[in-house]
KOLMIDREN-104413 format. One record per residue (C-alpha): x, y, z; residue number from 1; chain. Coordinates in steps of 0.02 Angstrom, whole numbers. Layout:
N
+--------+--------+--------+-----+--------+
!     px !     py !     pz ! num ! chaine !
+--------+--------+--------+-----+--------+
!      X !      Y !      Z ! NUM !      A !
...
+--------+--------+--------+-----+--------+
//
This chain:
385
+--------+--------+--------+-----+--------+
!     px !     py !     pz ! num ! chaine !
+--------+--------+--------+-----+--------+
!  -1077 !    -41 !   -705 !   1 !      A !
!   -879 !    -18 !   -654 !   2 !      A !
!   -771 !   -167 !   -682 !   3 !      A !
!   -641 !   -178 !   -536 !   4 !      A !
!   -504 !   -291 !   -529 !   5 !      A !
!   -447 !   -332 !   -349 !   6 !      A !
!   -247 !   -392 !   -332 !   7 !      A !
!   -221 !   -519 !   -168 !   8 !      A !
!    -55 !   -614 !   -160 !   9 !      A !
!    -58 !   -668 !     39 !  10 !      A !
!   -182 !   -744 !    187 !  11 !      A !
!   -159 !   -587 !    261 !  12 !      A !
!   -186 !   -467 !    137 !  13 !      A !
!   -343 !   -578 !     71 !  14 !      A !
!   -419 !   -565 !    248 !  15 !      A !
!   -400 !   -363 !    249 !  16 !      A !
!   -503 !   -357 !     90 !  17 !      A !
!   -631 !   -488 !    104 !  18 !      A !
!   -770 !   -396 !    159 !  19 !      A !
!   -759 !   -261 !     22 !  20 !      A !
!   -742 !   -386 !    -76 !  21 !      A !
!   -897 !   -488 !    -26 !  22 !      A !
!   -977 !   -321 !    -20 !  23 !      A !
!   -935 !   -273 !   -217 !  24 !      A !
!   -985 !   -439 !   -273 !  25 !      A !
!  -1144 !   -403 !   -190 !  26 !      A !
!  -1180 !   -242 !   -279 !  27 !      A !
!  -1254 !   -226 !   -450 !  28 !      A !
!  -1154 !    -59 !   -493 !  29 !      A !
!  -1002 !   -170 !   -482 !  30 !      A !
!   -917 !   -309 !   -574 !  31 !      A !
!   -750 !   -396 !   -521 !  32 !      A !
!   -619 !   -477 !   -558 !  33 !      A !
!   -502 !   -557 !   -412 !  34 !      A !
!   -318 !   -581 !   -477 !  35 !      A !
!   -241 !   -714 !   -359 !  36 !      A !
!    -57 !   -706 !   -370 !  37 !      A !
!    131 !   -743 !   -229 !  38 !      A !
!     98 !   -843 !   -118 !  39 !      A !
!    -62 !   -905 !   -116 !  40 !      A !
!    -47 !  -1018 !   -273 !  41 !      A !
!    126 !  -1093 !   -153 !  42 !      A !
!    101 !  -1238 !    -84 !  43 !      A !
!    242 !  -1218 !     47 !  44 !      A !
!    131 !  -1066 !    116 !  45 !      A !
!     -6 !  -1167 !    119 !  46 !      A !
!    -90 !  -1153 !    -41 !  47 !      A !
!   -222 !  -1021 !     36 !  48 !      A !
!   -299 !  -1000 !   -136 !  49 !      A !
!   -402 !  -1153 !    -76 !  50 !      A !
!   -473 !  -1034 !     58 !  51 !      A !
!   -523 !   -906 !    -83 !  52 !      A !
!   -616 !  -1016 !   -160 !  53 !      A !
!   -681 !  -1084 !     -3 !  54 !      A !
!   -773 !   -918 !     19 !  55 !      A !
!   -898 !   -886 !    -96 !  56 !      A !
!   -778 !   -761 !   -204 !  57 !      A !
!   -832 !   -768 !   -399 !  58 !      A !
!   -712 !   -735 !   -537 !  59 !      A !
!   -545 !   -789 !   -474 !  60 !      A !
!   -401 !   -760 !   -596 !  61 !      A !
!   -242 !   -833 !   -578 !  62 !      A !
!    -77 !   -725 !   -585 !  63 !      A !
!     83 !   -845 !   -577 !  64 !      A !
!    247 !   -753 !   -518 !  65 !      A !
!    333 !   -829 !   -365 !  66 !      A !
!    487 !   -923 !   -368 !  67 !      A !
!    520 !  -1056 !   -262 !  68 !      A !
!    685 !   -963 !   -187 !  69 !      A !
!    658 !   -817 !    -69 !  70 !      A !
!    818 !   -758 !    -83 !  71 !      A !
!    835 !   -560 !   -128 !  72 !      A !
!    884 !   -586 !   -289 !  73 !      A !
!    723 !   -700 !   -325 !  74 !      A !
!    603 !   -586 !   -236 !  75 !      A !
!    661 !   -451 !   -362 !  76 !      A !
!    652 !   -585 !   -522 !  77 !      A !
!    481 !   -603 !   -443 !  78 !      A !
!    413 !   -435 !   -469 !  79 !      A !
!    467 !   -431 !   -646 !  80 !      A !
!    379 !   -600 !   -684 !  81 !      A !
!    227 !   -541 !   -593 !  82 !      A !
!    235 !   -375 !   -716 !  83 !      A !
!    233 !   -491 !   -847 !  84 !      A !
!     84 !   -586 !   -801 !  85 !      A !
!    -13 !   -444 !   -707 !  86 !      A !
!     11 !   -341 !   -888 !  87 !      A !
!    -82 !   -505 !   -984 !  88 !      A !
!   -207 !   -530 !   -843 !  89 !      A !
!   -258 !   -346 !   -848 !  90 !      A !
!   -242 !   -323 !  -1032 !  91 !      A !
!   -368 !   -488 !  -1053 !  92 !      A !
!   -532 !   -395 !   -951 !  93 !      A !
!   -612 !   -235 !   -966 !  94 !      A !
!   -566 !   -143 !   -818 !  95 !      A !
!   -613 !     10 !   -759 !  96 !      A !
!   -473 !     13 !   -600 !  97 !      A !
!   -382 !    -90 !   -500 !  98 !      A !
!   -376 !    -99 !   -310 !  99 !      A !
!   -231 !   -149 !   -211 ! 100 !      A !
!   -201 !   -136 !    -31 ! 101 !      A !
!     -7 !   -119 !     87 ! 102 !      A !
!    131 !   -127 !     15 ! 103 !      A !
!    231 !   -309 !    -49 ! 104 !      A !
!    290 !   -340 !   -196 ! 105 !      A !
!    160 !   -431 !   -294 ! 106 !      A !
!     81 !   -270 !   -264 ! 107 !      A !
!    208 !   -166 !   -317 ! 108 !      A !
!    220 !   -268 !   -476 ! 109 !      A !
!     19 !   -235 !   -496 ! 110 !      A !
!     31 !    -49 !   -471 ! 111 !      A !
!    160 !    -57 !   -632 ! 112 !      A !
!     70 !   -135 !   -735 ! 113 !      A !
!    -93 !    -18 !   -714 ! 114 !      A !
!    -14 !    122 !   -728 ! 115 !      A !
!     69 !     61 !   -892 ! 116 !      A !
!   -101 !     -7 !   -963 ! 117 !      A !
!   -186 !    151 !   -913 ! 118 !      A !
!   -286 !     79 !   -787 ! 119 !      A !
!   -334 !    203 !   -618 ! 120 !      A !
!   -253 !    135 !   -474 ! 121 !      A !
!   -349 !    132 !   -308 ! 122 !      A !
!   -239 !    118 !   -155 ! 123 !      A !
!   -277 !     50 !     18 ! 124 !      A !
!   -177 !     69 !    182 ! 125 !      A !
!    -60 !    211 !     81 ! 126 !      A !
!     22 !    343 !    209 ! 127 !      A !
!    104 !    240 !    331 ! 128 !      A !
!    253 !    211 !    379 ! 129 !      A !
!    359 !     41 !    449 ! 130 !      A !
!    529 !     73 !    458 ! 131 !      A !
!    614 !    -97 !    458 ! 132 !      A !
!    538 !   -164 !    286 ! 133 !      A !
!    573 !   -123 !    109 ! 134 !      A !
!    387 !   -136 !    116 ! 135 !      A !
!    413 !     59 !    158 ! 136 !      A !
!    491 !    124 !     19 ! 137 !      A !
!    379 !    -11 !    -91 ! 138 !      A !
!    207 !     83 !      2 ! 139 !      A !
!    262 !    259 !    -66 ! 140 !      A !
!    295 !    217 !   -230 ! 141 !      A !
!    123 !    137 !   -265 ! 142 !      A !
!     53 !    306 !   -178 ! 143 !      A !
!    142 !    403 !   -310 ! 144 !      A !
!     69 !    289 !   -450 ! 145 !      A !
!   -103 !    280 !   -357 ! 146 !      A !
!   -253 !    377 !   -439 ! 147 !      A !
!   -375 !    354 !   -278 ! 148 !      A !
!   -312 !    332 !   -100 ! 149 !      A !
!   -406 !    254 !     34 ! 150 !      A !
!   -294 !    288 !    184 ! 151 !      A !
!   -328 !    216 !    369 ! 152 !      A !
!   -303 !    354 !    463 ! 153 !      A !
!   -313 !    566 !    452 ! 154 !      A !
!   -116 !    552 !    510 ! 155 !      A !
!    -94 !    445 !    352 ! 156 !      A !
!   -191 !    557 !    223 ! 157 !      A !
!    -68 !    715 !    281 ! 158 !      A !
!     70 !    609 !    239 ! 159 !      A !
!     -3 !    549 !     81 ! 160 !      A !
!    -28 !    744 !     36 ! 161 !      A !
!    140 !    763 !     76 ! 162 !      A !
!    212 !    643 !    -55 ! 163 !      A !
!    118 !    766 !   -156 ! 164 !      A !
!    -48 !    680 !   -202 ! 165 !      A !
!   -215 !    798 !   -209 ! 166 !      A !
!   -326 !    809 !    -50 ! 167 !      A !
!   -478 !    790 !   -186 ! 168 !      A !
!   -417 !    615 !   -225 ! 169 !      A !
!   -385 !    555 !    -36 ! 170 !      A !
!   -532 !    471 !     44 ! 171 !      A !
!   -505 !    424 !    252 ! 172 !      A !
!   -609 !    257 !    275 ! 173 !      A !
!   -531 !    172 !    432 ! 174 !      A !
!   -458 !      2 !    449 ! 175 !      A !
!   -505 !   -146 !    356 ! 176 !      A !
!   -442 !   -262 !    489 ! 177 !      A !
!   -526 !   -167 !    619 ! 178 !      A !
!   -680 !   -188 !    503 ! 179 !      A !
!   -674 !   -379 !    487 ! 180 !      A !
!   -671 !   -389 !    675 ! 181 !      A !
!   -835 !   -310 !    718 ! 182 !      A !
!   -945 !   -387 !    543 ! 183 !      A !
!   -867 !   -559 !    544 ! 184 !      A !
!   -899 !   -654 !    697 ! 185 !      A !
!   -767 !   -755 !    759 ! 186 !      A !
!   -789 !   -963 !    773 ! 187 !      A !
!   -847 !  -1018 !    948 ! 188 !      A !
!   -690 !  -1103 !   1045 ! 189 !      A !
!   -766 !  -1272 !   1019 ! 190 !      A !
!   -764 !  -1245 !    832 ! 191 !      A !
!   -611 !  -1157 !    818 ! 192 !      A !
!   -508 !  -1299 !    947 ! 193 !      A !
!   -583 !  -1443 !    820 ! 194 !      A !
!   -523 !  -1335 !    671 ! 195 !      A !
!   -362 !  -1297 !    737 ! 196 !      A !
!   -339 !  -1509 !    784 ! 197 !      A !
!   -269 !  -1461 !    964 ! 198 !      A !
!   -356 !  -1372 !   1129 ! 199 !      A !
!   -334 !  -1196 !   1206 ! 200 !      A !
!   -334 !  -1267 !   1382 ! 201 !      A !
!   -189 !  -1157 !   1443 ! 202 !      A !
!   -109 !   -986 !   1418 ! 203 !      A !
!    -89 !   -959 !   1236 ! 204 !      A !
!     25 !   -827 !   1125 ! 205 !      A !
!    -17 !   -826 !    938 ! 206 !      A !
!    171 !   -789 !    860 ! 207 !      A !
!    192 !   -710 !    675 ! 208 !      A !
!    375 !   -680 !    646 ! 209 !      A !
!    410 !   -589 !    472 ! 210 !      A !
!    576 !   -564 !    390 ! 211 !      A !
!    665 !   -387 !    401 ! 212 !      A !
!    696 !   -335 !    235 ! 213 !      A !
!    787 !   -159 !    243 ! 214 !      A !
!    939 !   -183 !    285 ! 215 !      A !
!   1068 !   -365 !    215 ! 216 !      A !
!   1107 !   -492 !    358 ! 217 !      A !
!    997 !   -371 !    485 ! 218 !      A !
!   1001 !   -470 !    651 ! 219 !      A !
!    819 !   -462 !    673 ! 220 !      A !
!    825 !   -609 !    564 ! 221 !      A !
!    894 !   -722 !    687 ! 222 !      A !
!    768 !   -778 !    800 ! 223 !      A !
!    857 !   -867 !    934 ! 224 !      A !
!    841 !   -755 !   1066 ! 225 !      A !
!    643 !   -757 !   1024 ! 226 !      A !
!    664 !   -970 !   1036 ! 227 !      A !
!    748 !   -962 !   1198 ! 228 !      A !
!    608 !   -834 !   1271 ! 229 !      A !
!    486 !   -970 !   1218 ! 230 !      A !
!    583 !  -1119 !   1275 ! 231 !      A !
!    600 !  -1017 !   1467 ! 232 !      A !
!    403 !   -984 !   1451 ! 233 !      A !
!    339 !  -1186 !   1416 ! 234 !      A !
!    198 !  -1144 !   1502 ! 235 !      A !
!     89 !  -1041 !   1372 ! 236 !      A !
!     28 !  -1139 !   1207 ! 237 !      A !
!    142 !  -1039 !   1056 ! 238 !      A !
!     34 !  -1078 !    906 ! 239 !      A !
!    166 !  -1013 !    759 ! 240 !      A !
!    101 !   -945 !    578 ! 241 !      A !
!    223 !   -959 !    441 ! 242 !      A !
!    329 !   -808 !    383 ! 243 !      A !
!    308 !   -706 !    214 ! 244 !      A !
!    374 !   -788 !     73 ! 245 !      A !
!    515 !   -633 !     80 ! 246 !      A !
!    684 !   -630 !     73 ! 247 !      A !
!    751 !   -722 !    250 ! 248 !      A !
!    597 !   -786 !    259 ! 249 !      A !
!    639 !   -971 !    220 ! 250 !      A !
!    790 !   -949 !    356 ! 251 !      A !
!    641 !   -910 !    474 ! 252 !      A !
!    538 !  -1062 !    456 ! 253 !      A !
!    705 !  -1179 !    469 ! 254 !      A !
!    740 !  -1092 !    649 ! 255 !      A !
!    546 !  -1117 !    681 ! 256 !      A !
!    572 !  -1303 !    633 ! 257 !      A !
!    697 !  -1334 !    765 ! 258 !      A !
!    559 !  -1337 !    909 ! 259 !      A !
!    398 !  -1393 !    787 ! 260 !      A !
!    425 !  -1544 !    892 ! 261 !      A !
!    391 !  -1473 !   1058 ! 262 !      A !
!    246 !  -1527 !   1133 ! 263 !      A !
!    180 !  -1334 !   1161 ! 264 !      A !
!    236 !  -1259 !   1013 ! 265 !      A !
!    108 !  -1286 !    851 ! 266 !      A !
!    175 !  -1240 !    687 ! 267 !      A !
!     40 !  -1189 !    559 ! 268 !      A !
!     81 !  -1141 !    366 ! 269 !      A !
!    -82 !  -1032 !    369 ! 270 !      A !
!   -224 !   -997 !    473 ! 271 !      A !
!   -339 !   -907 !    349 ! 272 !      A !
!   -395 !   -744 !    437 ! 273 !      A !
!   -552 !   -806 !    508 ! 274 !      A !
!   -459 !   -920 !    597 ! 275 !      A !
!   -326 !   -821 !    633 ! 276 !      A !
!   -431 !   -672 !    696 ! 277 !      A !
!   -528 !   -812 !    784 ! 278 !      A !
!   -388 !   -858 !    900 ! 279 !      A !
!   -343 !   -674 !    929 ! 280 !      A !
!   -493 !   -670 !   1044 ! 281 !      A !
!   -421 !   -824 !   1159 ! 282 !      A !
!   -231 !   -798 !   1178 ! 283 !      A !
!   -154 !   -708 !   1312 ! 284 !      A !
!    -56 !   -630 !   1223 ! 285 !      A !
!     15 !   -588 !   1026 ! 286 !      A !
!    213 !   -596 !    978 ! 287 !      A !
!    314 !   -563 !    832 ! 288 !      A !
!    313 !   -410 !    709 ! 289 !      A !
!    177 !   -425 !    585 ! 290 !      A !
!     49 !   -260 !    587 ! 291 !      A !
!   -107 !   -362 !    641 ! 292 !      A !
!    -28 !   -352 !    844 ! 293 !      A !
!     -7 !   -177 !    802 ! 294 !      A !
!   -197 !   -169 !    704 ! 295 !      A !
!   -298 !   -290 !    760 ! 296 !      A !
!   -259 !   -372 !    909 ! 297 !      A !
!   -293 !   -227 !   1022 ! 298 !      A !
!   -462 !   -239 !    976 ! 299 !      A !
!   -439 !   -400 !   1098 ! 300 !      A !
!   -393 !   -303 !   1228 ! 301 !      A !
!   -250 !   -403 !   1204 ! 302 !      A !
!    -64 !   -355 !   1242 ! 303 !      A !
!     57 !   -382 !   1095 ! 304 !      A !
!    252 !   -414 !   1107 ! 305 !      A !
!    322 !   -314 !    930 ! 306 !      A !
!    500 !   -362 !    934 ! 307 !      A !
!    600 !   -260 !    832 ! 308 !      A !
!    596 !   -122 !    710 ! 309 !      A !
!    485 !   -174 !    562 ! 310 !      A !
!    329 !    -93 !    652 ! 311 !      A !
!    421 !     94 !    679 ! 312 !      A !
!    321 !    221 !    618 ! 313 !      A !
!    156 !    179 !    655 ! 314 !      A !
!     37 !    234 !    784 ! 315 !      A !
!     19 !    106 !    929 ! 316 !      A !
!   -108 !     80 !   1065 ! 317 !      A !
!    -56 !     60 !   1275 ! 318 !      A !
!    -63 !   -132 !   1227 ! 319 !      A !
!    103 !   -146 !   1121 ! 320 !      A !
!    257 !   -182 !   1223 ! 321 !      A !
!    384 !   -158 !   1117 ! 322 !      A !
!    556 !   -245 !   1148 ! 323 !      A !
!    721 !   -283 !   1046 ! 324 !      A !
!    764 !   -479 !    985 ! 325 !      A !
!    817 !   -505 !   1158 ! 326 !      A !
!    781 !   -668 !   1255 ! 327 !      A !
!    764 !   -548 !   1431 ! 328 !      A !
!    668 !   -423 !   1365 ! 329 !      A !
!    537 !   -545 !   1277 ! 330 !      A !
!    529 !   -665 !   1416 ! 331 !      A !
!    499 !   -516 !   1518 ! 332 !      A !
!    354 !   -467 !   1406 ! 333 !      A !
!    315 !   -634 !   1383 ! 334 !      A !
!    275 !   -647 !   1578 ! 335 !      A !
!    183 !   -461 !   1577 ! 336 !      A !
!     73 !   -507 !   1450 ! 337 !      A !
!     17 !   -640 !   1565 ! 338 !      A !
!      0 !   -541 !   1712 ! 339 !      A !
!   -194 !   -515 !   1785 ! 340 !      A !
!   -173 !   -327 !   1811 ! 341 !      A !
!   -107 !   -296 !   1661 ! 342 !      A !
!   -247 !   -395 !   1569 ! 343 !      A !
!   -350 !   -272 !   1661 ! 344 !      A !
!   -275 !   -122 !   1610 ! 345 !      A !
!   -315 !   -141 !   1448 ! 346 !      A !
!   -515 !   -153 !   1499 ! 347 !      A !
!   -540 !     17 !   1421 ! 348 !      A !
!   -406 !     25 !   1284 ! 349 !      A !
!   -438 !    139 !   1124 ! 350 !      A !
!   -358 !     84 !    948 ! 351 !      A !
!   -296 !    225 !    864 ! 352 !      A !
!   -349 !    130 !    697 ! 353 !      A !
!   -520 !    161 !    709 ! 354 !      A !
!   -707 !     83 !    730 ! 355 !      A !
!   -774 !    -12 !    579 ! 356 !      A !
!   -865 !     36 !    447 ! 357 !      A !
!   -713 !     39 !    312 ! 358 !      A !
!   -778 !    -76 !    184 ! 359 !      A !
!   -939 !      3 !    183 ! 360 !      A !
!   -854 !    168 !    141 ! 361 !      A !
!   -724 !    116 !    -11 ! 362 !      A !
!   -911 !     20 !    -93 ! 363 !      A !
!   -980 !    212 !    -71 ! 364 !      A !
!   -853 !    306 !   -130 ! 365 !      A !
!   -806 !    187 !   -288 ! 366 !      A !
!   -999 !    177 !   -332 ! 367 !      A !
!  -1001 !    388 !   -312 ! 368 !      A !
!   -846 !    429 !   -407 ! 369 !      A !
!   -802 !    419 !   -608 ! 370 !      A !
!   -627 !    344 !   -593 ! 371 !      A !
!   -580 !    417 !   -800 ! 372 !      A !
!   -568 !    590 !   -698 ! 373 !      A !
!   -448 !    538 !   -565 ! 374 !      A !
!   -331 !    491 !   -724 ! 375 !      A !
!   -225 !    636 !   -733 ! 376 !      A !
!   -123 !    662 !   -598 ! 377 !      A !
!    -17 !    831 !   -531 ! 378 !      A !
!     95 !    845 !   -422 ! 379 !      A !
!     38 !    959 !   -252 ! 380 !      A !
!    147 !   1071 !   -179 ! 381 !      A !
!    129 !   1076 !      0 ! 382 !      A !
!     95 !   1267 !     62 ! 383 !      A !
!    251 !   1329 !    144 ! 384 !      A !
!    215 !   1363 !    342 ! 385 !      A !
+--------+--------+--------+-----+--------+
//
């Protein structure tokens, strides 16, 4: 039996790897461990550990590390803390590997401390690449301290063999947002309207606005031009999900709170992915910059507005309009989005992040593979053209 540890620190990331983690738990070759860390143990992100253990998961550790400040300097004092505690958590249970998925911080802090303890490192969604977001630079670096990769796409496993990792160690197993989409269901629009405490009886845009971390004062950061677009556009339903707990992102939520009290707009500190993936299926439309409009959502057939540059890099289906922080050009999109003939354009749209199947595959592969012999690592040379 292999003894995996499994590192979660947001809603998000928790709803990409649910379903390999139901699916280890299930499995008798396995045992886990699930290291809850960032911030779902905050309660001003909504305290989603509550929804782990709403979920059936067994053997939930927690890893304390976030500060209440989200400022740069406390993101980075973050990380170090989370070492810290990641180093005793891991040190404390027999582990055979740890797997991590993207590319934040807690993660980052993870990745350290298995490589330090010895530990082999298995790494999901490695290989991409998002241009406005430390989260770039953060993604490589756990590649290059990674033992197994489990990449999303064949584009993304030539890049990870370009940062010099083996081919023998690089396993393409599709998207595990796409995945969650076609095993889990979504709630019925009865359930999902009582859940949500408000009804989808008119044009609705799910928003999820993320701070831009590459770049100091970056004017991404200011969303008043996205406010405006939705003040002009009062008659869709804007149902709001809270920002990372990043850098900026506290200077987010305080712009988001000037309009909470419009009767359209609904501010919510976490949907939980079910829900979340749930209402995907009913809006008209998906705004802001996180990856799941770029992921997920066109699985919906749904158009997405990606508004700025944290998303550049990565592949994108005919549904993405993408558009600067610019009240025309959103409110534009906005309106587009709405249209009937685009809706039915997208009828037949392909995602370029494949068709399911993803958790299935990391289970197969981690059952088929002895980890100890992924342990030492060399450097690739790529073969000169």
């Amino acid at each position: 039996m292999k003894t995996i540890g499994i590192v979660t620190g947001t809603r998000a990331e928790f709803g990409l790897l649910y379903r390999t983690i139901e699916l280890l738990q299930k499995d008798e070759s396995f045992d886990t461990r699930i290291f809850v860390c960032g911030a779902h143990l905050s309660p001003e992100y909504g305290y989603t550990i509550s929804e782990i253990e709403q979920s059936n998961i067994d053997n939930i550790i927690r890893v304390e590390m976030l500060l209440s400040s989200s400022s740069k300097a406390a993101v980075a004092k973050s990380v170090g803390i989370a070492t810290m505690s990641f180093a005793d958590a891991f040190s404390r249970e027999p582990l055979d590997g740890i797997l991590v998925l993207g590319d934040r911080y807690e993660i980052l802090a993870a990745a350290q401390a298995a490589m330090f303890l010895n530990i082999p490192l298995i790494h999901i969604h490695g290989g991409e690449v998002t241009e406005g977001a430390f989260d770039d630079s953060i993604r490589h670096a756990i590649t290059k301290m990674a033992n197994v990769h489990f990449p999303v796409t064949e584009e993304f496993a030539k890049r990870i063999m370009q940062l010099g990792e083996s081919k023998k160690s690089i396993f393409v197993v599709g998207s595990p947002g796409i995945d969650n989409i076609i095993n889990s269901p979504g709630l019925k629009r009865g359930t999902l309207q009582e859940s949500l405490g408000f009804e989808l009886d008119q044009p609705t845009a799910l928003v999820t606005y993320h701070p831009v971390t590459k770049t100091d004062d970056c004017e991404e950061n200011n969303i008043l031009p996205l406010i405006n677009a939705i003040k002009a556009n009062s008659n869709l339903t804007y149902v709001v999900t809270y920002p990372n707990a990043d850098g900026n992102g506290a200077e987010i939520l305080k712009q988001w709170e000037t309009i909470e009290s419009l009767e359209n707009v609904k501010l919510v500190p976490s949907l939980g992915f079910k829900r979340y993936l749930s209402l995907m299926e009913y809006v008209d439309c998906v705004i802001g910059n996180s990856s799941s409009g770029i992921i997920e959502a066109p699985c919906f057939k749904v158009g997405t507005i990606n508004i700025g540059s944290r998303q550049n890099g990565r592949p994108m289906a005919d549904s993405i309009i993408n558009v600067s922080m610019d009240e025309k050009q959103i409110s534009d999109a906005i309106k587009l989005c709405s249209n009937a003939d685009f809706k039915k354009s997208l009828k037949d749209l392909e995602n370029p992040y494949g068709h399911g199947g993803t958790a299935e595959n990391i289970v197969d592969v981690l059952r088929n593979i002895e980890l100890s012999s992924y342990h030492v690592k060399q450097f690739v040379d790529m073969k000169s053209e």
